[in-house]
N, C-alpha and C positions, 0 to 999 in steps of 0.2 A: 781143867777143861779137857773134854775129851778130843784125840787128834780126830780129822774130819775122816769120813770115810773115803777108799778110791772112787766114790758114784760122786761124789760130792766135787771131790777135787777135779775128775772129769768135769762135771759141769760149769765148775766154775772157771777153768780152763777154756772151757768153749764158750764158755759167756763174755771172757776176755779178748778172746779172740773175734765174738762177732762186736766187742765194741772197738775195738781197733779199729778196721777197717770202715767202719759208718762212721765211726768220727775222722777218720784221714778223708772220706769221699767227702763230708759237705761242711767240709773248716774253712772253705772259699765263701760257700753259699750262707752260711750261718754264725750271724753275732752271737758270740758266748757269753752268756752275764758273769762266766769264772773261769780257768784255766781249767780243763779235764774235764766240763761238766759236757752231757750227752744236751744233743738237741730236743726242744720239746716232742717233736715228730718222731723220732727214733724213742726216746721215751714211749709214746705214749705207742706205739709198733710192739712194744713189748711184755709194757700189759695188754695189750692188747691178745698176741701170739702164747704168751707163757703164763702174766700172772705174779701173783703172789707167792701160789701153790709152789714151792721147791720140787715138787712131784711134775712139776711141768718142766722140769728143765729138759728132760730128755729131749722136747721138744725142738732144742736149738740147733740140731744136727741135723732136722728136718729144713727148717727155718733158713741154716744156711746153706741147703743145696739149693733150694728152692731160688733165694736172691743169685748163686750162683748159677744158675740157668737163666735165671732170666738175664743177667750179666751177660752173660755168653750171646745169649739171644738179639742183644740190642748191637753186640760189637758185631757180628755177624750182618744184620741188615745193614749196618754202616758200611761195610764192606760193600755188603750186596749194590746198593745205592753209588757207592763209589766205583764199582768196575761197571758200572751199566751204562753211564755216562759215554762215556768214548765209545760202546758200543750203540749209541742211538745217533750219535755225530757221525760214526762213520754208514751208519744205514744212511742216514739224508743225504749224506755227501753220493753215495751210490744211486740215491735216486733222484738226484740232481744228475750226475752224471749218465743214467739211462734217459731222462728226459731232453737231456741234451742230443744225444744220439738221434731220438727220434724225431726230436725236431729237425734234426739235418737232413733226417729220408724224407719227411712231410716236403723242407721246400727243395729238396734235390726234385722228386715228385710234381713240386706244382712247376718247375721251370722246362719240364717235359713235356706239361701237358699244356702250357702255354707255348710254347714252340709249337709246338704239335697245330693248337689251336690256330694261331698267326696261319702257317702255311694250310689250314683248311680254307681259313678265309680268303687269303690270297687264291686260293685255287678256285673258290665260291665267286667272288668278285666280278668275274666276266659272267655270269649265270644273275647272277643280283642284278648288273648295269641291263642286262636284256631282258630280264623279267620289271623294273622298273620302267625303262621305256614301252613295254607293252603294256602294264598299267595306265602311265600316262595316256599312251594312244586310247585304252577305252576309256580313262576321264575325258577325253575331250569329246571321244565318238559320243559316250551317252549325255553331254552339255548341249551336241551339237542335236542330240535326237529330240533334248528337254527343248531348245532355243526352237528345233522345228516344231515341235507341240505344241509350244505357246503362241508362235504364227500361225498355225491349224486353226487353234482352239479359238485364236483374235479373228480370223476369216472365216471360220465357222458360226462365232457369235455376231460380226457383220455381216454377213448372207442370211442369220437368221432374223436380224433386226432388221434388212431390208423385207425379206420376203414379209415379215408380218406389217410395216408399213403399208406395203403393196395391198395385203387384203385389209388394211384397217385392224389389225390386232394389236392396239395399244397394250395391251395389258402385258401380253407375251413382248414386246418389245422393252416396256420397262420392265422386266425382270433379263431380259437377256442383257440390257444396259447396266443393272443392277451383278452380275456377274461380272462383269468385265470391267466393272469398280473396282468389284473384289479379285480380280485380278491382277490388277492392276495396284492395289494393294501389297498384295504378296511381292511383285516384283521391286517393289523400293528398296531391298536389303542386297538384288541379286548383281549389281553392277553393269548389268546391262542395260547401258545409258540409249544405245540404239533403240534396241527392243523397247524400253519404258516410253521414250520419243513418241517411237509410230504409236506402242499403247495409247498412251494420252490423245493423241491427234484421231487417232480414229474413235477415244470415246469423247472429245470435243464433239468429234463431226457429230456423232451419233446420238448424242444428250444435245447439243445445239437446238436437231432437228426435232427430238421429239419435244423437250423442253418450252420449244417455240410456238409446238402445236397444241400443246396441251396449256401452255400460256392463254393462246389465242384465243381457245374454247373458254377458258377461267373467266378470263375479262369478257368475253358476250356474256356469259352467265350472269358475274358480276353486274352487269350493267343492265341485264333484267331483272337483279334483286335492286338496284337503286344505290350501288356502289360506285363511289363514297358517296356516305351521309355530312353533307355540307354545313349543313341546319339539322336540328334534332329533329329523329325521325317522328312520325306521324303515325297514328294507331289506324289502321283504318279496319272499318266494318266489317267486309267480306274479305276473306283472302283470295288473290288469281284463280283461274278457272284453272292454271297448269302447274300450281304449288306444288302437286306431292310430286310431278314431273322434273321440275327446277330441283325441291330437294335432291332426287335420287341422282339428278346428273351434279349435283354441289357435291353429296358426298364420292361421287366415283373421281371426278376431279382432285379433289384435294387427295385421295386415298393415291393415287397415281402420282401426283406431286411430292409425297413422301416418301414415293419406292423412289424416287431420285434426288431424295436427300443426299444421300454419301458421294453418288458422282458429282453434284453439285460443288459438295466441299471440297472433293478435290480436284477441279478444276478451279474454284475461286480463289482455294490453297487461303482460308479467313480464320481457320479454327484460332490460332496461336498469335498472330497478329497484331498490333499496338497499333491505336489510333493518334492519330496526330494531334486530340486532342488532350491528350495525356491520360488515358482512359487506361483502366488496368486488361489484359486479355478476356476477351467474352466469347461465347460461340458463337457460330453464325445464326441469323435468323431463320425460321423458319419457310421453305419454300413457297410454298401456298400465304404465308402473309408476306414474302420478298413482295411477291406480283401482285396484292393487296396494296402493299405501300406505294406503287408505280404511279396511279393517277393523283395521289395525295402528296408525294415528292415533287412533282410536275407544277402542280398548283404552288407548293412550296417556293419554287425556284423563282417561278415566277412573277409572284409576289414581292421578295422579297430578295433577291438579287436583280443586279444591273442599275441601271435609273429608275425603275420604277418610284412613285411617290411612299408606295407605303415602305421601301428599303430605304428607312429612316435612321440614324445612329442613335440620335435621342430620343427613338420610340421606341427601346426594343420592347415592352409591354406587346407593340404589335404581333410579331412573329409567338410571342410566349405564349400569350392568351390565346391565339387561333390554334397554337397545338395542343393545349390543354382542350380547347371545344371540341375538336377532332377525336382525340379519345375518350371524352365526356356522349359524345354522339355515337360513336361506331362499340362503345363495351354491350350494351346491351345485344346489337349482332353478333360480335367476336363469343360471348358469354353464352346465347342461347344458338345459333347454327350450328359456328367452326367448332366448340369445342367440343361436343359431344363427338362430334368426327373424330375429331385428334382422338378423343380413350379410346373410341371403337377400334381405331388402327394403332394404338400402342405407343402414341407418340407423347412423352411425357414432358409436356409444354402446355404453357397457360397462354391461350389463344390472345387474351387480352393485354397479359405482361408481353408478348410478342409484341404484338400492335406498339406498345405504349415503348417499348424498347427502339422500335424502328421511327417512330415519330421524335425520340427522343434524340436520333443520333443526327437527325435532320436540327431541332437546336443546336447540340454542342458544335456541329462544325461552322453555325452561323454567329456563335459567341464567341467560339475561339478565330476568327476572323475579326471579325467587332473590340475585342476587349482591346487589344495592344492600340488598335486608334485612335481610344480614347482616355490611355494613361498619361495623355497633358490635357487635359481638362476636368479638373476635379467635379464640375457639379455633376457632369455625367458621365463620368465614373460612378460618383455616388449613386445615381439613380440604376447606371447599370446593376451593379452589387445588391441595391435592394429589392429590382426586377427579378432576379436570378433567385434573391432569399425568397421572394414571395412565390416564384414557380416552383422552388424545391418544395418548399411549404404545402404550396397546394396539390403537390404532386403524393408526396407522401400521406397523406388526409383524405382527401376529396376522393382519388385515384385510387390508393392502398396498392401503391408501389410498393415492390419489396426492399426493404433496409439493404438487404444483402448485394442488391442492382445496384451500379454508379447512375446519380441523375446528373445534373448538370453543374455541383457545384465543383468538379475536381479544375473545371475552367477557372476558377476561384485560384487555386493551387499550383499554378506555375507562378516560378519564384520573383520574375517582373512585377504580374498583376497582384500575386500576395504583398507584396515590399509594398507596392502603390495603394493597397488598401489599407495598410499598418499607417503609412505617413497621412493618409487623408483623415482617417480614424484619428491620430496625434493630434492634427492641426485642427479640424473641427471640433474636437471636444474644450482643446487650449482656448480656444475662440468664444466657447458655448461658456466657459469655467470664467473666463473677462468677462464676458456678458450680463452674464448671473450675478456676479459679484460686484458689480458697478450698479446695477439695478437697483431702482430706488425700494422696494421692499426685498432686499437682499437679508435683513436679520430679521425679517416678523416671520410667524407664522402661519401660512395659508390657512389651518387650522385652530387658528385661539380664539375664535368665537363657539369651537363646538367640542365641550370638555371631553366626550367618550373617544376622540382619536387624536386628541392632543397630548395623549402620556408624553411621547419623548421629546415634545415643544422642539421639535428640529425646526431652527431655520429654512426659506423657502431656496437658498445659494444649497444649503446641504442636501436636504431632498431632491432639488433637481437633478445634484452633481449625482448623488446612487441612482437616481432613477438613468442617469447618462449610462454609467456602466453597467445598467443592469443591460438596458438597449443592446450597447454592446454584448454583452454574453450571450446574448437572445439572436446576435447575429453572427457569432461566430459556434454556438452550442452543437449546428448541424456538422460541421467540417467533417470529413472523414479521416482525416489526418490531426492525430496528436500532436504531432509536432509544432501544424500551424495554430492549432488549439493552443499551445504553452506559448506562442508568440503573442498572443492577442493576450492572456495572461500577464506575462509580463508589461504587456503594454494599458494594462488597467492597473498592476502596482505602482509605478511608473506617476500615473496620472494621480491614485489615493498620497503617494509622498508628495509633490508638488503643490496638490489642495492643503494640507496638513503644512506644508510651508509657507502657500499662502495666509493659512489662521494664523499661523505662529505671528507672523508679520503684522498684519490683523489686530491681534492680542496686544504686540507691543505698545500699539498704538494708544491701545483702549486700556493701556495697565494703568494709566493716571487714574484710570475712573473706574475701579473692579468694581465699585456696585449697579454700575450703569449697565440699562440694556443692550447695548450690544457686547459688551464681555459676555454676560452672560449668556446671548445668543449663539457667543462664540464657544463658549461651554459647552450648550448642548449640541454643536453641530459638533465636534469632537466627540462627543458622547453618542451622537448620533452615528457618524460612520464607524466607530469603533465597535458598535451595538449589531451593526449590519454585515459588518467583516467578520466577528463574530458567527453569526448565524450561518454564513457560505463559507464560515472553516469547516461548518458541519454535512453541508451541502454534500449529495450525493453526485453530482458531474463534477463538484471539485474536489473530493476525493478521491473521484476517477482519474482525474488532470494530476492528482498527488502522488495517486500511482506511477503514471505514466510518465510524471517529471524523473522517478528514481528510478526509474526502468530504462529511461533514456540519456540520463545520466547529466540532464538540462543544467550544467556549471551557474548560469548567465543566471538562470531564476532562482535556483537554490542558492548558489554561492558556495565555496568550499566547504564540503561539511567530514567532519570527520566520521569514522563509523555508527557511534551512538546517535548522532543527528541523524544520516542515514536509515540507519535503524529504527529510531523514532517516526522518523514520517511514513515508513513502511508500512508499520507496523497502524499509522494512521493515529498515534499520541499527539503528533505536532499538529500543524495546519502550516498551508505557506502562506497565510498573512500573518506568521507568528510577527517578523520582526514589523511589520505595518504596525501591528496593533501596542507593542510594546512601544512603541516610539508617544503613538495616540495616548496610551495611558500615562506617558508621561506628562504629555499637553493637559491633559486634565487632572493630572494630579496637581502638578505646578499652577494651574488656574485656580482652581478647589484651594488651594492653600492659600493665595495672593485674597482670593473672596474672603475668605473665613477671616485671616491676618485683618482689615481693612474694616470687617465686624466687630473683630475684637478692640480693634482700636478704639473706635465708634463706644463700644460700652464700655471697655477700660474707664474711657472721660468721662461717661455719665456716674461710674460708680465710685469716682473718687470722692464724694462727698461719704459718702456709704461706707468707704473704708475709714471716714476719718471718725464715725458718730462713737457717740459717749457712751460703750457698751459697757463703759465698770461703774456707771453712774445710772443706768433706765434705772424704773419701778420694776418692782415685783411683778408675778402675774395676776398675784393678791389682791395687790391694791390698786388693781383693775376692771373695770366693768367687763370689756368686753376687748380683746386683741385684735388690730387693724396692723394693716401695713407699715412700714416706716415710712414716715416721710421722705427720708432721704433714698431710701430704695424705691421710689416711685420713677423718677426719670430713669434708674437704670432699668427697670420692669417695664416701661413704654417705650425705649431705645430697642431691648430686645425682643417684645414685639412686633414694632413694627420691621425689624427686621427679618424676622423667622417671616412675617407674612408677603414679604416682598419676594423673601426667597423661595417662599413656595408658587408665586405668580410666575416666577423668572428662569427657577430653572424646572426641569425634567424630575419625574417622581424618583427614578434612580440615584440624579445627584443631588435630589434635596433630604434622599434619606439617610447618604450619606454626610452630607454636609451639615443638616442641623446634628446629628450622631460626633461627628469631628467639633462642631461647636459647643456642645455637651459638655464634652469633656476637656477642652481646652478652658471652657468658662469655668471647669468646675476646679482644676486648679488655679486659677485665678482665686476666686475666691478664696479656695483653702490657703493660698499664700498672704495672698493682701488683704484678707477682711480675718480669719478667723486667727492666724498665726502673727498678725500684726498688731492686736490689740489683747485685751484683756476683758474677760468681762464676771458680772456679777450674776446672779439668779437671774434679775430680771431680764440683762444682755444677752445669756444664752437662753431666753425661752424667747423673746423677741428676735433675734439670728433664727431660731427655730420657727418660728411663724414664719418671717419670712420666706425661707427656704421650703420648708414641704407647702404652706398652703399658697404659695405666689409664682413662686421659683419655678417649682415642681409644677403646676399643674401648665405651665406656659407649653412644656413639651409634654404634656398626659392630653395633646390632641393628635399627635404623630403616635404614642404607642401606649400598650396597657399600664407600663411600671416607667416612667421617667424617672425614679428616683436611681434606679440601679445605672445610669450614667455619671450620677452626681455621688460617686461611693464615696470623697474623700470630704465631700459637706459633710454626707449623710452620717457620717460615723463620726466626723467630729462633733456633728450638733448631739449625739447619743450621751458623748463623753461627757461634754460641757453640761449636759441637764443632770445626767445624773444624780441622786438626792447624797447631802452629804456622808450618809454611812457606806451607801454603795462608793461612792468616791474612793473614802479612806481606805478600804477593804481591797478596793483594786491597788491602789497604790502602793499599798504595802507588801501585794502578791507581785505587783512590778518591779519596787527596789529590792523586795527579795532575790528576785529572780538575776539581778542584776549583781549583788553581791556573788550570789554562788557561781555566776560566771566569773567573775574576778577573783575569787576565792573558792576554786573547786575543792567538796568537801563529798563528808556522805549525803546525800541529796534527802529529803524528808518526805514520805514518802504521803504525808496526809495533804501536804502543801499542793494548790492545784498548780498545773504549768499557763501560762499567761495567757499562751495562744487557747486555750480553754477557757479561763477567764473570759477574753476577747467575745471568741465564740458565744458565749451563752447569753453575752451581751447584744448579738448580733454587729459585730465590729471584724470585719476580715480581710479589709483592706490594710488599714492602718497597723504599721510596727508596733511592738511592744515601747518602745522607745517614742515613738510619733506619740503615744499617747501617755506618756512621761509628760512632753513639754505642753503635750493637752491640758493635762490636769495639772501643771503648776499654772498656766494661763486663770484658772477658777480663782475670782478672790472671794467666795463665801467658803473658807475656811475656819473651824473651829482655832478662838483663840484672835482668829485677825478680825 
């Protein structure tokens, strides 16, 4: 072989040389798969750069200046990087330290110029205190020039309300009165109790006098129009030769009486004010009807305080009914005179609600006098309370008071007179509930002579007793107060548990005898109030009162309730006769059972002959003319009967629909236990069972509804089995024990085989188990072979 040339051995000199050093830089960084082998990345750097081509080698002296520059390169920034460091710490550190500096000239600086500051003020000080007190001086001087202007302005408007007295210038005087309202006005905030003094006292003096004269004039007027109407007014033919004159001086009268609304109010000082009879704040009456109501007050008084005869205790009717005539008589004046006045002058007041309000307040102070001295005597008490419901009544109706006005029942609502109506209320009704109940038609029906209003066959004790509370609700429904509303509430649940304790009691008596008339009387009156609690859980004012219980938070009525409770009555899901009514359903459910029980005994006896008959020995249906009844199933067929017909005389269409439904089906296991699963029978036995049952059975209840058999499902299916013809029989049977094997023996299932409950099905049988109709069909003894 030929020796390599020097180009050669050059290159491959440098080629050793660039793999030295790449294999010493990344023998840290890189797993070798062999001792000396280059790294893939270096590798592939080199096909890369050179190649195959041997003509590339020169290339490698390129190659390695190039990584040795960039070598150079990268130790360089490292440097760079590392000497920069300490110089960037020590820049910050200098500009910390310049920062420093200047913050010590900043507060050098501020403690100069607050020094500085101090002694300007100290030297300002005595210039402050003398310019302060010469302000004060002109605050007082211009308070003192305001306090003399408003003395000017009060002597000014006094000299001019005189001098228009003097020439008769009403007009001008009520508007200068009218000012010095309003000034008087303005001065409530300014603490000049002096000054507001004499204000007031001279617009006393000055509204006294015009007030008195213009009164004066009112009432002559008045009393040439025939005020007050004592008696209902009278139409007459012609009106006065001086009508249009009276009107024109009516309307300047009242129009004058209104410009001295405001001074009025505030010298009566009435706007904000609470009546003594418990009345919530009203505004005052209007002026023009004040002095209206004067000779109607007078009459009032007189009437009806002192000794007089008609200030009777136990007539208040007197004083009520005269004031309702009084505003019954004067609305037609108030409605066509006054009030077209009032809107011409901007006075937004119903002339007749006036009236009726001012006549009104003459009652309450004569009831709230009256009621407390007759809360020890209940009968009038009572009569008081029902005088009061019948005038609110008539007030609100007849009247068309507005709902929004207090009438007279908040006298009702002081908490003496309410307590005293609650216990009278208690005690009468306790009294009325003995009474009832001791009565010798206490369990008949007012109405069982007349079928279209006798559905719920309520006893005449039951009906009284709702008709009691209904009374009540009807006397407490007006109250303006919820509160007193949920008392009387709770004091009609109160009274429904007590009645409901007395049936119970009742019941007991009459358990020896459930099929007797008064159990069952006792029945529907349970049914009865339960039916009508019921109806007012749906009731719109006591859903209002169910509001208003959760709103108020009424413990006593509700009873602890947790949120859901809460929530539910809110929400208006509950009712608050839930627990009344739950209690009720249990009295009748427990009666409902003891009847039914007491039934079934009743025919139990009659059909034990019937369970015992020779059903694996009848005839055929062959060898029969014509299928009748069994004899032995005759008594129990006239037993039940005449009890379905009793039951439908005795009780209410609700509990007889459920109770013959409840007897139904209790008969109808009976049966299927003691007649069809206790014997055995033949052809003949099951198609006599079968007579029986659809054409006797069945049609006793096919007068109560379309399909009575669908309550008898456990006859009805067994009588299907038992008829059966023998191939159907065998066929079922053997789809039954099938079916009974593969559950004992779970296997691959076959998939032509039907499943039972499909059998069943097609037979119409959907009560009865797969298994019930096992011991069915061993029961059959016309089997092939036996």
């Amino acid at each position: 072989m030929a020796a390599p040339s020097a180009e050669q051995q050059n290159g491959q000199s440098d080629e050793s040389d660039l793999q030295s050093p790449i294999s010493t830089n990344y023998e840290d960084s890189e797993t070798e798969s062999g001792e000396g082998a280059l790294p893939d990345y270096v590798v592939e750097l080199i096909e890369k750069e050179i190649g195959v081509d041997l003509k590339s080698l020169k290339k490698v002296s390129a190659l390695l200046e190039k990584l040795t520059a960039e070598n150079k390169l990268l130790e360089e920034q490292v440097l760079t990087v590392s000497s920069s460091v300490p110089l960037r710490v020590s820049a910050a550190l200098s500009a910390a330290e310049e920062s420093r500096v200047s913050l010590e000239g900043l507060l050098q600086r501020e403690r100069v110029l607050s020094n500085t500051l101090i002694q300007h003020l100290q030297g300002a000080q005595p210039w402050a205190d003398s310019l302060g007190r010469t302000l004060e001086q002109l605050d007082n001087t211009e308070k003192h020039m305001k306090y003399l202007q408003c003395l000017s302005r009060i002597e000014e408007l006094s000299d001019s309300i005189q001098q228009c007295l003097i020439t008769n210038s009403i007009w001008e005087a009520v508007v200068a009165v009218g000012s010095m309202a309003s000034l008087d006005v303005g001065l409530k905030q300014s603490g000049c109790s002096h000054l507001q003094a004499f204000l007031r006292e001279t617009l006393c003096f000055w509204h006294k006098i015009i007030k008195d004269r213009l009164a004066g004039d009112f009432e002559e007027l008045l009393i040439q129009l025939h005020w007050p109407f004592i008696s209902p007014p009278t139409q007459s033919l012609s009106p006065p030769a001086n009508a249009q004159e009276l009107h024109s001086q009516l309307e300047l009268l009242v129009a004058q009486l209104l410009s001295l609304q405001t001074s009025d109010d505030l010298i009566s000082e009435k706007p904000t004010s609470v009546s003594r009879v418990g009345l919530p704040p009203t505004t005052p009456l209007s002026l023009p009807v004040q002095i209206m109501l004067l000779p109607l007050s007078k009459r009032f008084r007189y009437h009806f305080t002192g000794n007089r005869q008609t200030n009777s205790l136990n007539k208040p009717e007197w004083f009520l009914t005269q004031v309702l005539m009084w505003m019954g008589n004067s609305s037609n004046f108030m409605e066509e005179k006054i009030q077209p006045i009032l809107d011409r002058n901007g006075a937004n007041v119903n002339a007749k609600v006036e009236l009726c309000r001012g006549l009104l307040t003459l009652a309450q102070e004569k009831l709230a006098l009256d009621a407390p001295r007759l809360l020890y005597d209940d009968a009038l008490f009572c009569h008081l309370v029902d005088e009061i419901l019948q005038f609110e009544r008539e007030l609100r109706t007849t009247h068309s008071y507005p709902s929004t006005l207090p009438g007279v029942l908040h006298v009702l609502l002081e908490e003496v007179v309410l307590q005293k109506w609650l216990t009278v209320e208690r005690k009468m009704a306790i009294e009325k509930v003995d009474a009832m109940l001791s009565a010798e038609g206490a369990w008949s029906s007012q109405y069982k002579d007349i079928s279209d209003m006798d559905e719920l066959k309520a006893p005449d004790c039951a009906e009284t007793f709702m008709t009691l509370l209904l009374v009540i609700t009807d006397r407490y429904r007006a109250l303006p107060c919820p509160r007193a509303q949920l008392r009387f509430l709770a004091l009609q649940r109160e009274l429904v548990d007590d009645f409901r304790i007395r049936l119970t009691q009742v019941m007991k008596e009459e358990s020896r005898n459930p099929l007797g008339a008064r159990y069952c009387a006792i029945l529907n009156a349970a049914n009865y109030i339960s039916t009508v609690l019921g109806d007012w859980g749906d009731n719109v004012f006591f859903l209002q009162l169910q509001q208003s219980a959760v709103a108020l938070g009424e413990e006593e009525l509700l009873g602890p309730l947790g949120v859901t409770e809460s929530g539910r009555l809110a929400s208006l899901e509950g009712s608050l006769f839930e627990g009344l009514l739950g209690l009720l359903e249990r009295l009748r459910g427990d009666m409902l059972g003891r009847l039914l029980e007491a039934v079934m005994r009743d025919v139990q006896k009659k059909a034990q002959p019937y369970c015992r008959d020779r059903w694996l020995s009848l005839p055929s249906q062959c060898d029969q003319a014509t299928m009748s009844l069994s004899s032995l199933a005759c008594p129990l067929m006239l037993c039940l009967r005449d009890h379905l017909l009793q039951l439908q005389q005795m009780l209410c269409l609700p509990l007889f629909q459920t109770g013959w439904q409840d007897l139904a089906e209790r008969l109808d296991l009976f049966l299927y236990q003691n007649v069809i699963l206790y014997n055995h029978f033949n052809e003949g036995g099951a198609a006599q069972l079968q007579f029986d049952m659809t054409r006797n059975l069945f049609p006793l209840f096919g007068h109560y509804c379309k399909r009575p058999e669908n309550f008898f499902k456990h006859v009805k299916e067994a009588c299907v089995i038992l008829c059966l013809n023998v191939g159907s029989a065998l066929l079922l049977r053997d789809v039954l024990r099938q079916a009974e094997e593969d559950e004992e023996q779970p296997g691959t299932p076959d998939g032509k085989q039907p499943s039972p409950t499909s059998a069943l099905n097609e037979l119409g049988v959907y009560r009865l188990a797969p298994c019930d109709v096992l011991i069915l069909l061993n029961l059959r003894a016309s089997w092939p072979g036996k």
